[in-house]
C-alpha positions as CSV (number, residue, x, y, z in Angstrom):
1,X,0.4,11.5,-28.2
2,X,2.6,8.7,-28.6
3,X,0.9,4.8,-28.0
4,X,3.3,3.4,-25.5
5,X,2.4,0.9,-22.5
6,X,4.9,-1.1,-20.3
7,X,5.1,-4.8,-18.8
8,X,6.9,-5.6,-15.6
9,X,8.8,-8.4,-15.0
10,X,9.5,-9.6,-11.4
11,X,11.8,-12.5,-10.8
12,X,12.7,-15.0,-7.7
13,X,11.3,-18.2,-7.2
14,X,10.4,-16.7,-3.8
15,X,7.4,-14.8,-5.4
16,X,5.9,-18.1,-7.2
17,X,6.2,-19.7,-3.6
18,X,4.3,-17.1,-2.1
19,X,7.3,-17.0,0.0
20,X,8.0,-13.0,-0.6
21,X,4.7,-10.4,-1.7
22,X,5.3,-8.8,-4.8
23,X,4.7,-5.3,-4.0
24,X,7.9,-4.1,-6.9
25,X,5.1,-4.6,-9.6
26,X,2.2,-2.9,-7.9
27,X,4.7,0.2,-7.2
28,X,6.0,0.9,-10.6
29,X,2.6,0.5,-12.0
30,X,1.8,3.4,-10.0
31,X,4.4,5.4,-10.9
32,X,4.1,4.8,-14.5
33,X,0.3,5.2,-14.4
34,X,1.2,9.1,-12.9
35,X,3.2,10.2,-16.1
36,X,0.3,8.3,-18.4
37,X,2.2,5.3,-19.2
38,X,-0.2,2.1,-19.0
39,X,1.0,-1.0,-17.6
40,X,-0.1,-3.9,-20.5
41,X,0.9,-6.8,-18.3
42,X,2.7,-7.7,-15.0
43,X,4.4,-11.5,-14.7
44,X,6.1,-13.5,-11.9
45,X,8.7,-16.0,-13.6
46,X,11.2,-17.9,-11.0
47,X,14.7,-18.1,-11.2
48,X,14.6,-20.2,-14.4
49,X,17.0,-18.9,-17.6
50,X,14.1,-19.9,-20.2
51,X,11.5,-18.4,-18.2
52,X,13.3,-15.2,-18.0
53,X,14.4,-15.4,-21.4
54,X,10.4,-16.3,-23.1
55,X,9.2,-13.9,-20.9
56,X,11.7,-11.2,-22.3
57,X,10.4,-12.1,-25.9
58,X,6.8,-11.9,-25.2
59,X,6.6,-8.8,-23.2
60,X,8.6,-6.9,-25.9
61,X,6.5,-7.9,-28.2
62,X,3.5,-6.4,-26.6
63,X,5.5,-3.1,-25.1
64,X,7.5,-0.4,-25.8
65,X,9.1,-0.5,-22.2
66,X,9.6,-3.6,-20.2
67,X,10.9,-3.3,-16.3
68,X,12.5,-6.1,-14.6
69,X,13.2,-6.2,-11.4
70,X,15.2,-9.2,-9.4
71,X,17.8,-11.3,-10.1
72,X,20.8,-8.9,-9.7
73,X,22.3,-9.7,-6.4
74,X,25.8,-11.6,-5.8
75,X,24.6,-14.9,-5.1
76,X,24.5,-18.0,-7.7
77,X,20.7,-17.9,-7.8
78,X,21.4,-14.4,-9.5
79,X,21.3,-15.0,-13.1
80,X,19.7,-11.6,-14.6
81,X,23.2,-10.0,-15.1
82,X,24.3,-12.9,-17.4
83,X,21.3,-13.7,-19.4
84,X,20.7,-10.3,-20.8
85,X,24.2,-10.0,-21.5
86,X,23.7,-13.1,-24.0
87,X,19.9,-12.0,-24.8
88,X,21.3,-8.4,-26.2
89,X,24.5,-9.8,-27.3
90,X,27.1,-8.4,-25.0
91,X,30.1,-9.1,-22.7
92,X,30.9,-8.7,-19.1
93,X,32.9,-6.1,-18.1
94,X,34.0,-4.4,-14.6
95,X,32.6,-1.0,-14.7
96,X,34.8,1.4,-12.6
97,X,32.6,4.1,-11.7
98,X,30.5,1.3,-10.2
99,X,33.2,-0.6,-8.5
100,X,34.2,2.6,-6.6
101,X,30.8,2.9,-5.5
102,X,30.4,-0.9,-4.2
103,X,33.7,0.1,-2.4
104,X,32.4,3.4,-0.8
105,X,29.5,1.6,0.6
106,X,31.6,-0.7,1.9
107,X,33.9,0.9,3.6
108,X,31.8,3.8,4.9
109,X,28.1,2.0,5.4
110,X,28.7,-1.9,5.2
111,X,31.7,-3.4,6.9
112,X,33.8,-0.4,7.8
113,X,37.2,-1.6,6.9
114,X,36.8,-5.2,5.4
115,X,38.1,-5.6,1.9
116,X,35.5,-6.8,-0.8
117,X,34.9,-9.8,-1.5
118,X,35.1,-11.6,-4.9
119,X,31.1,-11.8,-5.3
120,X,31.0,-8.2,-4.3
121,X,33.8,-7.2,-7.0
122,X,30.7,-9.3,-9.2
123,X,28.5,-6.4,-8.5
124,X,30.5,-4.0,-10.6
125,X,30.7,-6.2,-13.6
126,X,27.9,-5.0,-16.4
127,X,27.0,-5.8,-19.8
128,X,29.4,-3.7,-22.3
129,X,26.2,-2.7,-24.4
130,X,24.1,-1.5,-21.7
131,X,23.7,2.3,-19.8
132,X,24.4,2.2,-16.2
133,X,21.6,3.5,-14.2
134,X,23.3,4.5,-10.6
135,X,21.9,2.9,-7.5
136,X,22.8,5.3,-4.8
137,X,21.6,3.0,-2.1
138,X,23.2,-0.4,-3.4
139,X,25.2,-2.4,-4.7
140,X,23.5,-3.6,-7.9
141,X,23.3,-1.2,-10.4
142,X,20.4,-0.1,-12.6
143,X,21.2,-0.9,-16.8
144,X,19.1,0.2,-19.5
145,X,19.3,-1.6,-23.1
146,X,17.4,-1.1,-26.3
147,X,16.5,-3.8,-29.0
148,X,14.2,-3.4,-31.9
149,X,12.7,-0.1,-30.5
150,X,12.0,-1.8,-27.0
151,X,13.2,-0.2,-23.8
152,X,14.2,-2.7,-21.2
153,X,15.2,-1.6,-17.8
154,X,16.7,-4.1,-15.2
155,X,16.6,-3.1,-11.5
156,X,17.3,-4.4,-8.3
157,X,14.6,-5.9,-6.2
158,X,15.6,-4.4,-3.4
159,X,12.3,-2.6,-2.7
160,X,13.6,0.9,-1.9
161,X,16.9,0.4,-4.3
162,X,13.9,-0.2,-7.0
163,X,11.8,3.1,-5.8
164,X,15.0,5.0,-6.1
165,X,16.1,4.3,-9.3
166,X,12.8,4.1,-10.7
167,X,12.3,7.9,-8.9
168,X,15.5,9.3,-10.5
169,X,16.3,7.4,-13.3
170,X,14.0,5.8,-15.4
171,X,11.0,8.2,-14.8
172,X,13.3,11.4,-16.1
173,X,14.2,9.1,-19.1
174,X,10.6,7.8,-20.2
175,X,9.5,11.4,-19.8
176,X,12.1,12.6,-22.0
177,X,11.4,9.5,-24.3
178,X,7.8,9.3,-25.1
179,X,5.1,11.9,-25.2
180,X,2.6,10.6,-23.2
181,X,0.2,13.1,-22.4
182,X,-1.5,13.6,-19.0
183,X,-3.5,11.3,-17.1
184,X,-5.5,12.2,-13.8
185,X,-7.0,10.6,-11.2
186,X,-10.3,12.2,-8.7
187,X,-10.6,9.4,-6.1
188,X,-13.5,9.8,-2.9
189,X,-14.3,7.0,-0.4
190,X,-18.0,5.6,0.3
191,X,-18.9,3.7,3.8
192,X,-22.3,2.4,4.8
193,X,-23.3,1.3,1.7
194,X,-22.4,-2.2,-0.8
195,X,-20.8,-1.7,-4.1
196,X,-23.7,-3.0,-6.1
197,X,-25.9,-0.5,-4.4
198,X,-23.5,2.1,-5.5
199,X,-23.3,0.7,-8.7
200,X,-27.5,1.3,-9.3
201,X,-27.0,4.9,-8.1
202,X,-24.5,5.9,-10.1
203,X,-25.8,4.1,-13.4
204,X,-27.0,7.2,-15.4
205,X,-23.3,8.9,-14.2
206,X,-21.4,6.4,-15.7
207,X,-23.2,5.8,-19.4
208,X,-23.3,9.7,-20.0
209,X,-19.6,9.8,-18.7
210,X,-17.0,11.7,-21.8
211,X,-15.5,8.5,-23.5
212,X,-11.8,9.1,-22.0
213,X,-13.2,9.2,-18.7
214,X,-14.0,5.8,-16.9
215,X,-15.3,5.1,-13.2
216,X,-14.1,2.4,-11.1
217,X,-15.5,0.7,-8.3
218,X,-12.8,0.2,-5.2
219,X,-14.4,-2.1,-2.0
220,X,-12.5,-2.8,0.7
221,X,-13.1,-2.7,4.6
222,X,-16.6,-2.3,4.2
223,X,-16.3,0.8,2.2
224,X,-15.7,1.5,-1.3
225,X,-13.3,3.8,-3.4
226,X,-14.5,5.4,-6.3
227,X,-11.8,6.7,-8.6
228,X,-12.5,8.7,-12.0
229,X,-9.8,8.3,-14.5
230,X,-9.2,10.2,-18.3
231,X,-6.4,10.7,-20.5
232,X,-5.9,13.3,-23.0
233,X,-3.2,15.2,-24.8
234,X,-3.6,18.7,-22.7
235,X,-3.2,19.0,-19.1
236,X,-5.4,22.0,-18.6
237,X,-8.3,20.5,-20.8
238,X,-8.5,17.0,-18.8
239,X,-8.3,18.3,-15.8
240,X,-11.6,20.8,-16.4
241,X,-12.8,18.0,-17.7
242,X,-12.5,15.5,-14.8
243,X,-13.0,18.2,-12.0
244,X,-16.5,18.7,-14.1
245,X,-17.2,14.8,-14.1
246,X,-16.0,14.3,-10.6
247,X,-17.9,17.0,-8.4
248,X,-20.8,15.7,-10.1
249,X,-20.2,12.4,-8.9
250,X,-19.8,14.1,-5.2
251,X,-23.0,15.5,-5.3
252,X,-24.6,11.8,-6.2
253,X,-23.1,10.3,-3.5
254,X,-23.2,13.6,-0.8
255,X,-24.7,10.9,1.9
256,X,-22.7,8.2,1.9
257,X,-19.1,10.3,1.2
258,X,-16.5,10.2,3.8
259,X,-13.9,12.2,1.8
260,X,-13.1,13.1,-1.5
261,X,-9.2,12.6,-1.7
262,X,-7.7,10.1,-2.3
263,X,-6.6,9.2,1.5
264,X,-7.3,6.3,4.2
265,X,-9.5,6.8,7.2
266,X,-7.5,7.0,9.7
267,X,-5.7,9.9,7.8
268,X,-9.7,11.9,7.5
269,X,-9.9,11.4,11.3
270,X,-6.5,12.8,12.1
271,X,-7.4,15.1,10.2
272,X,-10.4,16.1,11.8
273,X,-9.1,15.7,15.4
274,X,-6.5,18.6,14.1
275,X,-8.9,20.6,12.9
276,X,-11.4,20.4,16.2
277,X,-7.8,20.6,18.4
278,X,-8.8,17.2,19.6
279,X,-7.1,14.2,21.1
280,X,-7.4,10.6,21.4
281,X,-6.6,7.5,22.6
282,X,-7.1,3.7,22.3
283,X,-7.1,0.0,24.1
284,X,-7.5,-2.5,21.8
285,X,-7.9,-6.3,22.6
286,X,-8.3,-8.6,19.9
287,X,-6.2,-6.3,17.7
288,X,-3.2,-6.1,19.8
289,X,-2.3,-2.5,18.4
290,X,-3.1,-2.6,14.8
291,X,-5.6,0.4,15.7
292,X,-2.7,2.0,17.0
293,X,-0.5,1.4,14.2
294,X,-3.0,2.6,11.6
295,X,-3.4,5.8,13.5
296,X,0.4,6.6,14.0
297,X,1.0,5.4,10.4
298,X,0.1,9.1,9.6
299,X,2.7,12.1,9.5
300,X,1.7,14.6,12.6
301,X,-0.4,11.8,14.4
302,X,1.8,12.9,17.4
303,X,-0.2,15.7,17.7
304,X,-3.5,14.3,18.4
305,X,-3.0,10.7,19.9
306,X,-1.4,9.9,22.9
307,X,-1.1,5.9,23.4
308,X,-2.9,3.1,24.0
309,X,-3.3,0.3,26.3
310,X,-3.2,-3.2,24.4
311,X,-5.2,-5.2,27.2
312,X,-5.2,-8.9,25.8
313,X,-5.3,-10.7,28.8
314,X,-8.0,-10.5,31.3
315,X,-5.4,-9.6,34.3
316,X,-4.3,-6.0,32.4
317,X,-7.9,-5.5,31.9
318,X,-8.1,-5.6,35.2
319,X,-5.0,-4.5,36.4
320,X,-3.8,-2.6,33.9
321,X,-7.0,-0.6,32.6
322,X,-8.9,-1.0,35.4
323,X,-12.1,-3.1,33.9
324,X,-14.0,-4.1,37.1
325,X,-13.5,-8.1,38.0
326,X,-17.2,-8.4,38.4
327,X,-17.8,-7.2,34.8
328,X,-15.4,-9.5,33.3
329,X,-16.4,-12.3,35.4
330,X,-20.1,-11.9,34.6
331,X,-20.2,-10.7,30.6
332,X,-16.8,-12.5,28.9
333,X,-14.3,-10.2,28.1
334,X,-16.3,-9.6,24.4
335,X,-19.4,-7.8,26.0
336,X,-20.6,-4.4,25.4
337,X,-20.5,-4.1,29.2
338,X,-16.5,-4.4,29.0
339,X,-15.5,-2.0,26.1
340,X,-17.6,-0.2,27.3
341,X,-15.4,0.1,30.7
342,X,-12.5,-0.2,28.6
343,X,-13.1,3.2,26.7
344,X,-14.2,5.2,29.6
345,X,-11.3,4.0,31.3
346,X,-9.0,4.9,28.5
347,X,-10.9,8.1,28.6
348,X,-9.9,9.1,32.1
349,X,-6.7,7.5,32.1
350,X,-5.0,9.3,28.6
351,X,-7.4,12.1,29.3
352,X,-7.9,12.7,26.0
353,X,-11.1,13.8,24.2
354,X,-11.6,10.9,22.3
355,X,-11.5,6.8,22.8
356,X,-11.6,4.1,21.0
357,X,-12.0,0.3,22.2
358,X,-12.1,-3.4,21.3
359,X,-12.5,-7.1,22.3
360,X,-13.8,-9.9,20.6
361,X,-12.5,-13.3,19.1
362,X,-10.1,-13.3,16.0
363,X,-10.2,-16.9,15.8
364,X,-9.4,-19.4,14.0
365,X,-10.0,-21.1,17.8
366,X,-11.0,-19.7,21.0
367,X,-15.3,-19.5,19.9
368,X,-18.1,-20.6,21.6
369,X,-21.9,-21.1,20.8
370,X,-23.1,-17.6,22.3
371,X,-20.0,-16.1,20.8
372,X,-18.0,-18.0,17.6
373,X,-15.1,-17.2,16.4
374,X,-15.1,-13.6,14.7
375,X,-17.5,-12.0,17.2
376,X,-16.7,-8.2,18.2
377,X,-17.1,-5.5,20.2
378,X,-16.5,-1.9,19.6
379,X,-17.1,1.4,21.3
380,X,-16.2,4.8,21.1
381,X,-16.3,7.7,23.2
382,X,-16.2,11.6,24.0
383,X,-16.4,12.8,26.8
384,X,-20.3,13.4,26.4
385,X,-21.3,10.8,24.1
386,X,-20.3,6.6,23.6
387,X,-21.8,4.7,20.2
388,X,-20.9,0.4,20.7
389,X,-22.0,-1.7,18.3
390,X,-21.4,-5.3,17.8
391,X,-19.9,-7.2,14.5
392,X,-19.8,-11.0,13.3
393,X,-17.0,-11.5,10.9
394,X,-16.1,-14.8,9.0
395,X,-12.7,-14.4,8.2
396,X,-9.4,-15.7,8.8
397,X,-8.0,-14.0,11.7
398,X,-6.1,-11.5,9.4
399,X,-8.3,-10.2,7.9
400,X,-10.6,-10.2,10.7
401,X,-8.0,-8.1,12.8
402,X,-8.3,-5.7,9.5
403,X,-11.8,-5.5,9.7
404,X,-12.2,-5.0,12.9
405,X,-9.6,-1.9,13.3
406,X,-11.8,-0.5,10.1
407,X,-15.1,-0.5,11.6
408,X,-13.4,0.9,14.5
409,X,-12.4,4.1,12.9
410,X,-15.5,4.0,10.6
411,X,-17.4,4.2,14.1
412,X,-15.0,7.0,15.3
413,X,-15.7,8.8,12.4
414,X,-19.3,8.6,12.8
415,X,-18.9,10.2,16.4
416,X,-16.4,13.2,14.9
417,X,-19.0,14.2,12.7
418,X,-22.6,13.5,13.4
């Protein structure tokens, strides 16, 4: 099996600014990881020719493969396109397969009819010593160089330009290129109990664990991800191997296991509510239709929700969803006593089988003594059966909005399955 390992490169000044998440990186270590291709190191540089350039020299110095993403539009600010054509030596020329292409997309996708413009023509222009990757769904092409036995790719960073090209292009290449082996992955998620609890369990698991096969710890949400890992040279041999190592690891943590794929929860409870033939619905306060979006976020989720009511106001609570005056009046809108009336209402309103419900206070204003900032409400009900519990979180109100849409499901889940 050949040593190889890759560093990503991600420029824009927008990224150092916070401005714009760099998600590019966390992608194409993914995909990399899947054909057993480690990432070494992953650097943000802004739109800076000596930052891009040092950066070129110290990644290839520690790779075989370096990705760069960014820098390749038509704008001034773009200077990839130019600096690797000095840093491998080359000239600009106008590529004409790729010029045709910038022209197709005009014509037929962009600005029906318009003739290019000079900055557009700019897109077709290419390093002479470099392979053209094709970007089917811009105008930037993908180019591929080679220098002292380093791969470098450059890419758009367009997000799903980048995905494409990384999809057909350079995956089939580095596949081609290197034999990597096989790496695999076992992954089951853990809710009810800390990672340091889980941790002690799992001690003996870990420190009589094969030495290509390591365990890592996930948290998030209030639950935790445990994902087994191994390399090896032959496919069928790792994966006895792992599967060996992995239901093991199920059967240590049987009580606590709410599935062992490598999934989100709101994908095990559609799941579920498919299986059982099952609907549901939701009205969410304080999280204004994240619960909603995290449910329909999943293929075939048409099948077993039917809506939801995003009562943020006190008038569609009572208007809308039908929460009595007196109750809201009497117990605050974050009360047991009014998700409670929210879900049953939702209940008989959707008719569904299942509800889920929320109100509380995301903050960062809007708290009180009896009930500061981050104080919850959640219930969930069947038609025979409703579970509320309250929460206190102490986050900023994203996160907060996260965590309470989590404990939401978590709590669905518990009534699914109990």
């Amino acid at each position: 099996m050949d040593t190889v390992s890759a560093s990503i490169i991600t420029i824009g000044d927008e990224l150092l600014i916070g401005q714009v998440i760099d998600t590019n990186s966390a992608w194409m270590a993914q995909e990399l990881n899947k054909i057993g291709i480690p990432v070494h190191r992953r650097v943000a540089v802004g739109d800076k020719w000596d930052e891009i350039w040092n950066a070129l020299n110290q990644e290839s110095a520690a790779s075989n493969i370096v990705l760069i993403t960014g820098g390749l539009g038509p704008t001034s600010d773009d200077i990839t396109k130019p600096l690797l054509c000095e840093y491998f030596g080359g000239k600009l020329i106008l590529h004409q397969p790729t010029l045709e292409h910038v022209t197709c997309l005009f014509e037929h996708v962009f600005k029906k009819g318009l003739p290019l413009a000079e900055r557009n023509i700019k897109q077709a222009k290419v390093p002479d010593n470099c392979t053209i990757l094709k970007n089917e769904l811009g105008t930037a092409p993908g180019m591929l160089f080679e220098k002292n036995g380093c791969l470098f790719f450059s890419l758009p960073g367009v997000p799903h330009e980048m995905q494409s090209l990384i999809k057909n292009e350079v995956i089939p290449l580095l596949q081609n290129r290197f034999n990597t082996g096989c790496i695999e992955h076992r992954t089951l998620l853990t809710a009810g109990i800390g990672e340091s609890m889980l941790a002690d369990r799992l001690v003996n698991f870990e420190v009589n664990l094969p030495q290509n096969v390591s365990l890592a710890y996930l948290p998030n949400y209030g639950m935790v991800r445990l994902r087994l890992t191994m390399f090896g040279e032959k496919t069928n041999e790792v994966n006895d191997t792992i599967n060996q190592q992995f239901s093991k690891l199920q059967s240590l943590v049987k009580d606590v296991m709410i599935t062992d794929n490598d999934e989100p929860l709101e994908a095990v409870i559609g799941r579920l509510l498919s299986e059982q033939k099952k609907t549901i619905a939701t009205a969410e306060s304080c999280t204004g239709g994240y619960i909603s979006h995290l449910i329909t976020s999943i293929a075939g989720s048409s099948a077993y929700y039917e809506g939801s009511i995003i009562s943020y106001s006190y008038e569609v609570k009572e208007k809308i969803l039908h929460v009595n005056k007196t109750t809201l009046e009497k117990y605050g809108a974050v009360s047991e006593e009014v998700v409670t009336e929210m879900v049953n209402n939702a209940l008989e309103m959707m008719q569904t089988d299942y509800a889920i419900a929320v109100s509380g206070i995301m903050g960062p204003a809007g708290g009180t003594p009896d009930k500061p900032v981050g104080s919850v409400w959640i219930a969930v009900a069947g038609k025979e059966r409703l579970i509320t519990k309250k929460m206190q979180f102490r986050f900023n109100r994203q996160r907060n909005i996260q965590l309470t849409a989590a404990n939401a499901l978590l709590l669905m889940h518990q009534l699914l399955t109990d």
